[in-house]
C-alpha positions as CSV (number, residue, x, y, z in Angstrom):
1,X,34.5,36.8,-0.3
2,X,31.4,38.7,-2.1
3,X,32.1,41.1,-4.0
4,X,29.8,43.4,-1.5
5,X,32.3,42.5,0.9
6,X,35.6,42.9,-1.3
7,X,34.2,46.5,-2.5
8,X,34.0,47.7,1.6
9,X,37.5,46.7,1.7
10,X,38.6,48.4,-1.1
11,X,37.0,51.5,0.1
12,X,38.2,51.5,3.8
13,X,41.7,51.1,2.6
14,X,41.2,54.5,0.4
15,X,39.5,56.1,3.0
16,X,43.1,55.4,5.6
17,X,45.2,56.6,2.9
18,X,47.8,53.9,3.7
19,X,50.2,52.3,1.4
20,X,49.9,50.3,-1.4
21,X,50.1,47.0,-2.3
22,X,50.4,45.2,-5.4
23,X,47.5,43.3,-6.6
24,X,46.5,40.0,-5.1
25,X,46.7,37.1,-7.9
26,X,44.2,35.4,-6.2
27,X,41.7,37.9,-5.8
28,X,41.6,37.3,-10.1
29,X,40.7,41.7,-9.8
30,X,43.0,44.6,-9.5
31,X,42.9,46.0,-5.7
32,X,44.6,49.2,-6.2
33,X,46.3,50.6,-3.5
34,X,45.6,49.2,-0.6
35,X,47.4,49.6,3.2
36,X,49.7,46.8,4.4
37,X,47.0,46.1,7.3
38,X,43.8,46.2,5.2
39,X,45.6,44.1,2.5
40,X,46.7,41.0,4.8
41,X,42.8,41.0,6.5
42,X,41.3,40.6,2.7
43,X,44.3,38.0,2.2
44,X,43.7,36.0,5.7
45,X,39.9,36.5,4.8
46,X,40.5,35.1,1.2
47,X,42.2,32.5,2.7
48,X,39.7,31.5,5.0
49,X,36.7,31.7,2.0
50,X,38.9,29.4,-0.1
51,X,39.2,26.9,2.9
52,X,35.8,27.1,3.7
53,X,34.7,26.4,0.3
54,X,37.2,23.2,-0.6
55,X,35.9,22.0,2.6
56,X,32.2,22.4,1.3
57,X,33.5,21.0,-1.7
58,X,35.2,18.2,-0.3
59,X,32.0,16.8,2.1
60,X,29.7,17.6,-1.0
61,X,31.7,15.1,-3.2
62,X,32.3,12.8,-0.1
63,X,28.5,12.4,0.5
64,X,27.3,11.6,-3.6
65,X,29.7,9.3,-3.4
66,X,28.8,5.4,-3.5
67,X,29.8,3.5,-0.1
68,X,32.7,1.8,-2.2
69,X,33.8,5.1,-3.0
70,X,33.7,6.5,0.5
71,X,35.5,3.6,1.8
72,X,38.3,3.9,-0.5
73,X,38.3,7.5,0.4
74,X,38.2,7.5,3.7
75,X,38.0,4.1,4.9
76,X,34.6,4.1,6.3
77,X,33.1,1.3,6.2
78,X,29.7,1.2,4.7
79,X,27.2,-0.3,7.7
80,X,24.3,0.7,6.4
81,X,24.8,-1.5,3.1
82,X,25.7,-3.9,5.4
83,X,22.9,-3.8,7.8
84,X,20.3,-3.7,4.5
85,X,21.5,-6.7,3.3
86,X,21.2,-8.4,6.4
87,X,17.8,-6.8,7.3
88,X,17.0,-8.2,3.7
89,X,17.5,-11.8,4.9
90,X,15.8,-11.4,8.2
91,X,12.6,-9.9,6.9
92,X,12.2,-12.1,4.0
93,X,12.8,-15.1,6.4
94,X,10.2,-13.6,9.1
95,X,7.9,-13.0,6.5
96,X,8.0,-16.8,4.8
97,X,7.7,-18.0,8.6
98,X,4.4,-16.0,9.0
99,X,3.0,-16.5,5.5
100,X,2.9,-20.2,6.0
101,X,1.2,-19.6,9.6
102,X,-1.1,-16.9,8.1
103,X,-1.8,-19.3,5.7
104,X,-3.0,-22.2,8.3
105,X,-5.1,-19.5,9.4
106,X,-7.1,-18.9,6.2
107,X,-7.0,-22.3,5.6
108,X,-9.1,-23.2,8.5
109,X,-11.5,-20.1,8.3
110,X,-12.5,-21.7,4.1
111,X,-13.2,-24.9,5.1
112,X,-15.3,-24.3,8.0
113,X,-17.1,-21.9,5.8
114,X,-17.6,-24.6,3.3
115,X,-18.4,-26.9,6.3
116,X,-21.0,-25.0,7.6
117,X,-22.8,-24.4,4.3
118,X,-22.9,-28.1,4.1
119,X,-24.0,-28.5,7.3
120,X,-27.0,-26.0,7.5
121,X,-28.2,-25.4,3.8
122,X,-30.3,-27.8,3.1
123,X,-29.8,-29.4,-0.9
124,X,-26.7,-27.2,-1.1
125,X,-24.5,-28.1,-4.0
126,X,-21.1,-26.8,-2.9
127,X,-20.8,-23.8,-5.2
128,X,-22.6,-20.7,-4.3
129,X,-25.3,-19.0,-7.3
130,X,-23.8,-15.6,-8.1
131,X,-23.5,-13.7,-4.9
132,X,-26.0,-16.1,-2.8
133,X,-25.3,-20.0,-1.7
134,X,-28.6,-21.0,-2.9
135,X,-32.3,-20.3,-3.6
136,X,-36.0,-21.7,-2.7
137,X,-39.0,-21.7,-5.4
138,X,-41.6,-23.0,-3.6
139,X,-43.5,-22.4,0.0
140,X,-42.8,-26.1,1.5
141,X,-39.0,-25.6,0.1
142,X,-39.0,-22.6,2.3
143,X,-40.3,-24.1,5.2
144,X,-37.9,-27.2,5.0
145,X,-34.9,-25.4,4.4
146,X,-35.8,-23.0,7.7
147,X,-36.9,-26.4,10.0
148,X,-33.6,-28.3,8.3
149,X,-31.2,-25.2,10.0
150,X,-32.9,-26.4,13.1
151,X,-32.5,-29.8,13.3
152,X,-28.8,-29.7,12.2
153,X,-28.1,-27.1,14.8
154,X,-29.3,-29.0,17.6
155,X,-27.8,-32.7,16.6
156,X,-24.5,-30.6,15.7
157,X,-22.1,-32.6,18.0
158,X,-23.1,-36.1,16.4
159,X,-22.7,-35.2,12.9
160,X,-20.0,-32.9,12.8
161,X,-16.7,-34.0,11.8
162,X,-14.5,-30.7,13.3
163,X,-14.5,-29.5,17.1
164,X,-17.1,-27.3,17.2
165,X,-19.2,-26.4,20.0
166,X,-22.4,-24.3,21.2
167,X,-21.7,-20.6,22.6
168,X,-22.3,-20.1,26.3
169,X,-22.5,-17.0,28.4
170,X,-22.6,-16.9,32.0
171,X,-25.7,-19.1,33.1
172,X,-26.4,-21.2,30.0
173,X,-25.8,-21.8,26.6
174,X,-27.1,-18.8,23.8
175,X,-28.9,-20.7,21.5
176,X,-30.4,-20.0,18.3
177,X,-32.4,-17.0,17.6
178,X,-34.5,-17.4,14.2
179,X,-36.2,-13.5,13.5
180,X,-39.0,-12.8,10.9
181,X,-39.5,-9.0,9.3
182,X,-42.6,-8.3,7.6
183,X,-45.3,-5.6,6.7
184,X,-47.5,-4.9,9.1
185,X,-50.8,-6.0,7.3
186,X,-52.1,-6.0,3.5
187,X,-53.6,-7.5,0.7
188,X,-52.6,-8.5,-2.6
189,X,-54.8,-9.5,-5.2
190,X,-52.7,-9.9,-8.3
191,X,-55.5,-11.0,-10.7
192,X,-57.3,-7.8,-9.9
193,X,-54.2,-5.4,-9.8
194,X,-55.0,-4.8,-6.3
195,X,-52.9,-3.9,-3.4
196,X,-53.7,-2.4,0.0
197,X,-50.0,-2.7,2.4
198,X,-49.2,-1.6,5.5
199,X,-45.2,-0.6,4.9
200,X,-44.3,-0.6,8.2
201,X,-42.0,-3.4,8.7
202,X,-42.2,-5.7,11.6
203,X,-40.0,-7.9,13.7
204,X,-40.5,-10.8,15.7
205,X,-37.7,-13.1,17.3
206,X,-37.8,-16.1,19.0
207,X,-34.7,-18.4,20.5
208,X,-34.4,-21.6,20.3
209,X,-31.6,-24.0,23.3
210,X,-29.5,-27.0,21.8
211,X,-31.6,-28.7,24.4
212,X,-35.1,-27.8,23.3
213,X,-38.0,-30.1,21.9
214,X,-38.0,-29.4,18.3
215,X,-41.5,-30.8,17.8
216,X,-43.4,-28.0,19.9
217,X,-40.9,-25.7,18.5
218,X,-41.8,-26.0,14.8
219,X,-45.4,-26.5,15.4
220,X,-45.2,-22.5,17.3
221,X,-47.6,-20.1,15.4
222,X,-44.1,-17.8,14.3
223,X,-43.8,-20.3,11.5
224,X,-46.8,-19.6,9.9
225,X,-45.6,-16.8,6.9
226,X,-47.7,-14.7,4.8
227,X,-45.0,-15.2,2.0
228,X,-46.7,-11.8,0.3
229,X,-46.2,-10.1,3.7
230,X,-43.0,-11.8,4.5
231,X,-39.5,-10.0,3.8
232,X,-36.7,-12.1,5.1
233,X,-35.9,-14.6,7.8
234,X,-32.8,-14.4,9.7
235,X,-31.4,-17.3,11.7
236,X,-28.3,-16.2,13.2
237,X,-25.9,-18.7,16.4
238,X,-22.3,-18.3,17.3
239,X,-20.3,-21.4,17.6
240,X,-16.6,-22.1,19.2
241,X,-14.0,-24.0,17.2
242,X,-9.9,-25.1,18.2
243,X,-7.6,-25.2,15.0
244,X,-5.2,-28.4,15.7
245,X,-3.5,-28.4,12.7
246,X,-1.3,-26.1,14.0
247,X,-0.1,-28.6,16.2
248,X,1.6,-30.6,13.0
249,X,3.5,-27.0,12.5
250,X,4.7,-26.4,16.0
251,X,2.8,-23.9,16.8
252,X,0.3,-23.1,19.9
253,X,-3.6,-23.6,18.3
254,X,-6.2,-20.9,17.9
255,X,-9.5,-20.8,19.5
256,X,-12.0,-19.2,17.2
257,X,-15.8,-18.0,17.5
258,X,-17.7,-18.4,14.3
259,X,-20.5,-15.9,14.1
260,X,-23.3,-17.5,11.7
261,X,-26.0,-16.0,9.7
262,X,-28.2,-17.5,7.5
263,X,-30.7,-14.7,5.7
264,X,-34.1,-16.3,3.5
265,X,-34.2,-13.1,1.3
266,X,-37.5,-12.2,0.2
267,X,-37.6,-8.7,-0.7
268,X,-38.4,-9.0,-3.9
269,X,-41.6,-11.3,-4.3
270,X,-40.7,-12.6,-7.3
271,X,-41.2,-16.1,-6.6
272,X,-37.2,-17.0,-5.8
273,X,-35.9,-16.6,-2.0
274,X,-32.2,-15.9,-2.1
275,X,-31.0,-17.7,0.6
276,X,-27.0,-15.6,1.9
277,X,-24.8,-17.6,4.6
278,X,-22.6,-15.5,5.8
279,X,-19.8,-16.2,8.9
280,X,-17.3,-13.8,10.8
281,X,-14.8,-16.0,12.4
282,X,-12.7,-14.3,15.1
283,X,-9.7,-15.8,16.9
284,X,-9.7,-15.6,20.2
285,X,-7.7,-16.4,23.0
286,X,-7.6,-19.5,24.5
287,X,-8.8,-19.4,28.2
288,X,-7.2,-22.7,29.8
289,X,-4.7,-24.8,27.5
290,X,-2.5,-27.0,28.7
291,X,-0.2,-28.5,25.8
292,X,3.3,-30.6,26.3
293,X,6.4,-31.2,24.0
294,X,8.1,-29.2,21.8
295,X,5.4,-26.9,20.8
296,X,6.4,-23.9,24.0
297,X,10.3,-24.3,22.8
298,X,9.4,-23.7,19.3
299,X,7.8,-20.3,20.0
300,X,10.4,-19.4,22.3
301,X,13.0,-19.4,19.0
302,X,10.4,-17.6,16.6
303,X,10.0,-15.0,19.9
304,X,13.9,-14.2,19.8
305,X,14.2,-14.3,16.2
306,X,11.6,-11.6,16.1
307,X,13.4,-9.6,18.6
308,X,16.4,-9.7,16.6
309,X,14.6,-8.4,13.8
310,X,13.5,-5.4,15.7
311,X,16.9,-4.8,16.7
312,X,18.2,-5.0,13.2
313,X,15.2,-2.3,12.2
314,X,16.0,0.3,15.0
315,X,20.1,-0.1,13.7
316,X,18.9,0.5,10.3
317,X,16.0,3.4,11.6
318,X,18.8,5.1,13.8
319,X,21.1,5.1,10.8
320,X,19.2,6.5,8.1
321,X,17.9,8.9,10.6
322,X,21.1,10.2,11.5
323,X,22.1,10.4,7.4
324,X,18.9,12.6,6.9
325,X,20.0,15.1,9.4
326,X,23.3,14.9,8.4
327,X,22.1,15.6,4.4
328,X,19.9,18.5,6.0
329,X,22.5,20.1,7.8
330,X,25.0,19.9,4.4
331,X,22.0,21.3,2.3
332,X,21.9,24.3,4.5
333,X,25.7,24.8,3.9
334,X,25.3,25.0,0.6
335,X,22.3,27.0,0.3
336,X,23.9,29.6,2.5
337,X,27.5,29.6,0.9
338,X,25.8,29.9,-2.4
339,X,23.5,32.7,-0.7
340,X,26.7,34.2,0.5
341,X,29.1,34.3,-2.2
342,X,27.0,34.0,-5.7
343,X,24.0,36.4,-3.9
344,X,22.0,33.6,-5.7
345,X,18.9,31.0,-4.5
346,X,20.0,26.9,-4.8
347,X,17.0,25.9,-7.4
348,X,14.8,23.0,-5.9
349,X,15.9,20.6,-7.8
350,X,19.2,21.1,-6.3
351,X,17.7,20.9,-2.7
352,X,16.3,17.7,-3.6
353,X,19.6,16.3,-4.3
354,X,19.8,16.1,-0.7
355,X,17.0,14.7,0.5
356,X,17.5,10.8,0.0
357,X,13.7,9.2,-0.9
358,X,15.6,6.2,-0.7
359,X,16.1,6.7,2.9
360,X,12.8,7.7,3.5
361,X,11.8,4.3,2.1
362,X,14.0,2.4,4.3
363,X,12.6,4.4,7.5
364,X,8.8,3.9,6.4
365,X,10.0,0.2,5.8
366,X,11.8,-0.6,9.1
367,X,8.8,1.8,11.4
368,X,6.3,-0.7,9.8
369,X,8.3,-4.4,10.7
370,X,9.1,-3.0,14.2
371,X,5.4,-2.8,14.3
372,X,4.7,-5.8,12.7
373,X,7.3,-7.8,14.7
374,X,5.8,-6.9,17.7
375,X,2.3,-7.7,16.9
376,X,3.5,-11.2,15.2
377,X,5.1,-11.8,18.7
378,X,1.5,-11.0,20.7
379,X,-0.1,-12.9,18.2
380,X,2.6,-16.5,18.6
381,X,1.8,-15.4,22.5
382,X,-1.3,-15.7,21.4
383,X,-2.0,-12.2,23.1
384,X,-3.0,-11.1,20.2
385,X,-5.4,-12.2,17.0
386,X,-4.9,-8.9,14.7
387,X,-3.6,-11.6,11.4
388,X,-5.1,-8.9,8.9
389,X,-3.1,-6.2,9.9
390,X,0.1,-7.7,11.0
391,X,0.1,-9.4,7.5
392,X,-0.5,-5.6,5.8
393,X,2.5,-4.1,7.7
394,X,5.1,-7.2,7.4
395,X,4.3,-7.3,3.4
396,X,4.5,-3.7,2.7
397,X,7.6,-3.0,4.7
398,X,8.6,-5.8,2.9
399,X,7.9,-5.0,-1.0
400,X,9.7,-1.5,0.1
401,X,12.4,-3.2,2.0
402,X,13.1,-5.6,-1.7
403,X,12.2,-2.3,-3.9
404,X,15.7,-0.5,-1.7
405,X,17.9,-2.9,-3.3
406,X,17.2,-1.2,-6.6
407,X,19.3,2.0,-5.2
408,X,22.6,-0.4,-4.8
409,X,22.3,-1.2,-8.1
410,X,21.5,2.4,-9.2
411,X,25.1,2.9,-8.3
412,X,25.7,1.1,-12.1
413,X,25.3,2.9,-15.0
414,X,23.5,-0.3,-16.9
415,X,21.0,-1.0,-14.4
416,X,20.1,2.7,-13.4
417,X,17.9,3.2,-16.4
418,X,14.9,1.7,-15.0
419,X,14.8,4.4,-12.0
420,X,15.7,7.4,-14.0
421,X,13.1,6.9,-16.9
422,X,10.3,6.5,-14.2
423,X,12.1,9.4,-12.4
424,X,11.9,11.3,-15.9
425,X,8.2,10.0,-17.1
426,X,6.1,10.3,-13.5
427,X,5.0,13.7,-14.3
428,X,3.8,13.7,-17.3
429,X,2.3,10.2,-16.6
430,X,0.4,11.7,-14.1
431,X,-0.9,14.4,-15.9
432,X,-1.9,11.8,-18.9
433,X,-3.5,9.9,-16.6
434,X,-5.5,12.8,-14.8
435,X,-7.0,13.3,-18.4
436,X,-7.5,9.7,-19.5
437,X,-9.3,9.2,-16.0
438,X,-11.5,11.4,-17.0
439,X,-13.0,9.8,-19.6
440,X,-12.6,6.3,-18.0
441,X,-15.2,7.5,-15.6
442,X,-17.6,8.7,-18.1
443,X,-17.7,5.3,-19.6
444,X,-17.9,3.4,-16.2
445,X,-21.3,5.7,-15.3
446,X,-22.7,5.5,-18.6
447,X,-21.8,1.1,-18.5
448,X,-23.3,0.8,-15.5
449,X,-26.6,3.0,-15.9
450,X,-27.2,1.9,-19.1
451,X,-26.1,-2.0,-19.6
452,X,-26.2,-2.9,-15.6
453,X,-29.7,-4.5,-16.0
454,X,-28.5,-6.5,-18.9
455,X,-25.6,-7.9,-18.1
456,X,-23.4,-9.6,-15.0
457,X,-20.0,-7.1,-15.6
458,X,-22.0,-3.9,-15.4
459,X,-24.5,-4.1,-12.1
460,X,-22.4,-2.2,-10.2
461,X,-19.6,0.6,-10.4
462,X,-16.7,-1.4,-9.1
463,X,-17.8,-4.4,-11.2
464,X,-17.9,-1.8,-14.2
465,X,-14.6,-0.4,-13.6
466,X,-13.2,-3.7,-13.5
467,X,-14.5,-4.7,-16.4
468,X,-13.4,-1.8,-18.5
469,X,-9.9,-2.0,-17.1
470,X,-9.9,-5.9,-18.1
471,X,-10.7,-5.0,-21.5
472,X,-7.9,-2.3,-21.9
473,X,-5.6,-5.0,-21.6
474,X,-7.4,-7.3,-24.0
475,X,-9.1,-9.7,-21.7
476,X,-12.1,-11.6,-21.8
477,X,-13.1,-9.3,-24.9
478,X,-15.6,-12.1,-26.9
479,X,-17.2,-13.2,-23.6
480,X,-18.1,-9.6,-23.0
481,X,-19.6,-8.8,-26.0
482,X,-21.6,-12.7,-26.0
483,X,-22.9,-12.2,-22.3
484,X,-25.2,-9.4,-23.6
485,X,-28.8,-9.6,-23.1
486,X,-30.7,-9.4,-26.5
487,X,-34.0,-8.7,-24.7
488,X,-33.8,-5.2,-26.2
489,X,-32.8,-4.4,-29.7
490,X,-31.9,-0.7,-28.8
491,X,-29.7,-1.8,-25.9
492,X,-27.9,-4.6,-27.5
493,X,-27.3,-1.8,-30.4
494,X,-25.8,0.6,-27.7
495,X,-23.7,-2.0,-26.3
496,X,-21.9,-2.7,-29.4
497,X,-21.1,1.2,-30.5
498,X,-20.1,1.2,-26.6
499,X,-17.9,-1.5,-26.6
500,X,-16.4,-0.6,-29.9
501,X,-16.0,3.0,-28.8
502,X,-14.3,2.1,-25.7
503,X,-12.2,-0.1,-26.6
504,X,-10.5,1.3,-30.3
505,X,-9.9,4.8,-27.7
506,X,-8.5,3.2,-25.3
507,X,-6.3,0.8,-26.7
508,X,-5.4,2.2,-30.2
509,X,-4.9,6.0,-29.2
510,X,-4.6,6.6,-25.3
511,X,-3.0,3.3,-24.1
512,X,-0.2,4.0,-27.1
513,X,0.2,7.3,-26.0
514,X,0.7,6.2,-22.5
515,X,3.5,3.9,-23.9
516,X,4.9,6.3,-25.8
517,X,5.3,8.9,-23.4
518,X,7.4,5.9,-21.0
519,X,9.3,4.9,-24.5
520,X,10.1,8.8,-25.1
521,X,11.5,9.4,-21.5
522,X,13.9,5.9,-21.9
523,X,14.8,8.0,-25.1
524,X,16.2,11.0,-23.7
525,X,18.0,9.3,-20.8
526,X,20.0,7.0,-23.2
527,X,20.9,9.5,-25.2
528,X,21.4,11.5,-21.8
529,X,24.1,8.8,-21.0
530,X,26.0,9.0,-24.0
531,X,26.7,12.8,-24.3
532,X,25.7,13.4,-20.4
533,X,23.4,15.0,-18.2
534,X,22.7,18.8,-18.0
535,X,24.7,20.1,-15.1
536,X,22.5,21.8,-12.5
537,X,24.5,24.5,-10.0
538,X,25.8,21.7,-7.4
539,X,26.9,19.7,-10.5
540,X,29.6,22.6,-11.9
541,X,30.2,23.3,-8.7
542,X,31.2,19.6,-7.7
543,X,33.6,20.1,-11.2
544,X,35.6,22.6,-9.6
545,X,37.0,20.4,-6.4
546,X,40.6,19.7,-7.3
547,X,41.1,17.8,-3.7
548,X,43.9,15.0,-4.2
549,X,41.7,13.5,-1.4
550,X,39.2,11.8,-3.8
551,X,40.3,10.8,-7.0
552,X,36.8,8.8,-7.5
553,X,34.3,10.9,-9.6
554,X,30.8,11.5,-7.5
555,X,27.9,9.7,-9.4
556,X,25.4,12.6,-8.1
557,X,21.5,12.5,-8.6
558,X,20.8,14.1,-12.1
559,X,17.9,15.9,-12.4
560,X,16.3,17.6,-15.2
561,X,14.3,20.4,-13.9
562,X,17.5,22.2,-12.9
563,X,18.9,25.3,-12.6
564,X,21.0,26.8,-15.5
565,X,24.0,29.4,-14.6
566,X,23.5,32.7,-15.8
567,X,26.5,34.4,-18.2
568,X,26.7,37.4,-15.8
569,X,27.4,35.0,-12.8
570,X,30.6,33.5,-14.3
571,X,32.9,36.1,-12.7
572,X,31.4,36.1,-9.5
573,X,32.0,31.9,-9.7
574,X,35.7,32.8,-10.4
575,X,36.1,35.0,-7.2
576,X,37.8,32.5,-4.2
């Protein structure tokens, strides 16, 4: 009872003028002279606080408790452990099965990549110049390597070694289409310095069948270039494709279209033409197959296992659910009684107590394989060709479904430390980090504006910020520092007090602080575990259950942004 409460009592009973009773031991304060009625309502109402409160008491320590511990109390058994063990198996085991599939799939995508760059890039030498295959120097190179991306395209079905065939839409096959951009008009005289261009660019397109004359084709005026004029050719054809090596792992092939695009890049006039070969290959799905063994049984099995991992994921998404609202509902309990009988707020870091991240994790987790599942099951239907994003969902849920096996072993005092040091050092990580980023990106801009056009790590931001991250942790330092142009003294200068800079700060002062804020944190909690946590409000109030129900002590959350009790609030505490 409040004492608000306990003082209206005390009052009313003066006000009646009744008799008097002796003072109540539990109350733990003299009553005075209270009538006979007025003093068996505070009893019965004393009563009925105390009850309330062991029983707030009680379910408190019941839910901190471990699942061996509420088992032994209670004998429940714990079927959420069990059910995250066993969702452990099945998820690892579905994931294996669609990694190695996954992996047919990429498989199949490189080599017909490498194939084609064989097969249409004339003089290619099977490893790509820096972000382009290959390059042309001279005019007749040029006109060769355009002409050789014919001639392969049309012969493609007697010198190809995979399945591959031509595109066709409704009426008749697609074909190739070979398009020319190019300034308008102009003149260049470069021994004079002169220059008179049109800039308006230009396009012109023509198609070419698998069944066309190639003679009259390349003899057409559209292959006669004004290299100066000239900014790129782009021959671009779609071609189909059947994966059968999926037949050797009993499963149902892929039909793909490969969308293929060979640029001649001459933007830049500077005597080289960057020639790009790019391909998108998408899976599509096959139209009329007719397959017989084992392959349609096969699928069936890898169809039901995948149903029985969604089942497992809505137990396990059902149950964490319902321990949520259960942890809400006790939280608001406890925030009221406190409200109630202390006239005092529950600090956040007590509200967190009950709010279970781990929980959270496990739902995110089992939301993203019942997705998953279902789209791995479209796509063995072959309903479906979404590999990318069926491979993101299955491998995050899970890395998070492997990182909730941690909070079993949490449960341990010798394995826990792990979990409360990064508990302990996140936020002031963060906030080291917010600064450090700070002058990480000054360094990236000023790496990439000022040694981009001399060396290969700094042409862009993302290569930049790569780099420098690379040479935090100490690799590839020497080459680094060799791949530096030495066409300008005042550069190469600049890049060696950058470098130097960069690296000393980094890696002598703000990567050692970084550790030592993480070393600091593992500090406090060991000596934390050897003369104990600071108790927040929930914690001293947990100390005072005396319930012969639970012997086993409650390994709550500790928490160190907590709540300390105030001197003045001790005898309120004491009133049951």
């Amino acid at each position: 009872m409040s004492p608000a409460r306990l003082t209206e009592y005390i009052s009313a009973g003066r006000a009646a003028g009744g008799g008097a009773q002796p003072p109540s031991p539990r109350s733990g304060m003299a009553l005075g002279y209270l009538p006979t009625g007025v003093t068996r309502s505070m009893m019965t109402q004393l009563d009925m606080d105390f009850k309330e409160e062991q029983s707030l008491k009680e379910d408190l320590k019941f839910y901190f408790m471990n699942p061996c511990d509420k088992y032994r109390a209670r004998r429940q058994i714990p079927w959420k452990l069990g059910l995250q063990i066993l969702k452990i198996v099945l998820v690892t085991t579905q994931l294996v099965l669609f990694g190695l599939s996954n992996q047919l799939v990429v498989s199949f995508k490189e080599e017909n990549t490498m194939a084609f760059k064989h097969l249409f890039l004339r003089n290619y030498s099977g490893i790509d110049e820096d972000d382009y295959s290959c390059s042309v120097y001279t005019q007749q190179d040029a006109y060769d390597s355009i002409h050789f991306v014919v001639d392969q395209y049309r012969q493609l079905k007697n010198i190809s070694l995979g399945t591959l065939g031509y595109e066709q839409d409704e009426d008749d096959l697609r074909g190739l289409k070979i398009c020319k951009e190019e300034y308008k008009k102009g003149t260049v005289l470069s021994s004079n310095d002169t220059l008179h261009i049109d800039s308006t660019v230009e396009e012109e397109c023509i198609v070419m069948k698998p069944h066309d004359e190639t003679g009259h084709f390349k003899n057409s005026s559209f292959f006669n270039f004004e290299f100066y004029r000239l900014i790129q050719v782009i021959i671009s054809f779609k071609l189909k494709g059947i994966d059968l090596q999926t037949i050797h792992s009993r499963e149902l092939p892929d039909c793909y279209e490969f969308e293929n695009t060979i640029t001649f890049n001459n933007k830049a006039h500077s005597g080289k033409m960057k020639i790009f070969f790019d391909t998108d290959a998408d899976i599509e799905e096959c139209k009329d197959w007719n397959i017989t063994g084992s392959l349609q049984k096969n699928t069936q099995y890898l169809l039901v296992f995948d149903g029985a991992v969604i089942v497992i994921c809505i137990a396990s998404l059902i149950l964490c659910t319902r321990s949520i609202v259960l942890a809400l509902k006790l939280q608001k309990r406890f925030v009221n009684f406190f409200l109630e009988r202390y006239n005092r707020h529950v600090c956040n870091a007590d509200r967190l107590e009950f709010l279970n991240g781990w929980y959270v994790l496990v739902i995110i987790s089992d939301v993203m394989t019942i997705i998953g599942s279902i789209m791995k099951m479209e796509i063995k239907a072959k309903n479906l060709t979404s590999y990318d994003v069926c491979s993101i969902l299955l491998g995050t849920s899970t890395l998070f479904v492997w990182v909730g096996v941690i909070r079993y072993l949490g449960y341990f005092q010798t394995y826990n430390v792990l979990i409360l040091t990064m508990q302990a050092s996140l936020p002031k990580v963060l906030r080291f980090c917010c600064c450090a980023g700070m002058i990480y990106l000054g360094y990236t801009f000023c790496g990439w504006i000022v040694l981009g056009p001399y060396h290969d790590k700094f042409e862009d931001l993302n290569t930049v910020a790569e780099c420098l991250f690379s040479l935090v942790n100490g690799d590839d330092m020497f080459a680094t520092f060799a791949q530096i142009q030495q066409k300008s003294t005042l550069v190469w200068l600049f890049s060696r007090l950058y470098l130097f800079s960069f690296i000393s700060l980094f890696i002598y002062m703000i990567l050692s602080l970084f550790i030592a804020l993480i070393t600091d944190a593992y500090d406090t909690i060991k000596k934390y575990q050897l003369i104990g946590f600071p108790d927040t409000d929930l914690q001293e109030f947990l100390k005072e259950c005396n319930s012969e129900e639970y012997s086993t002590e409650p390994q709550t959350f500790r928490s160190f942004c907590c709540c300390k009790r105030r001197k003045s609030d001790d005898n309120l505490i004491l009133i049951n």
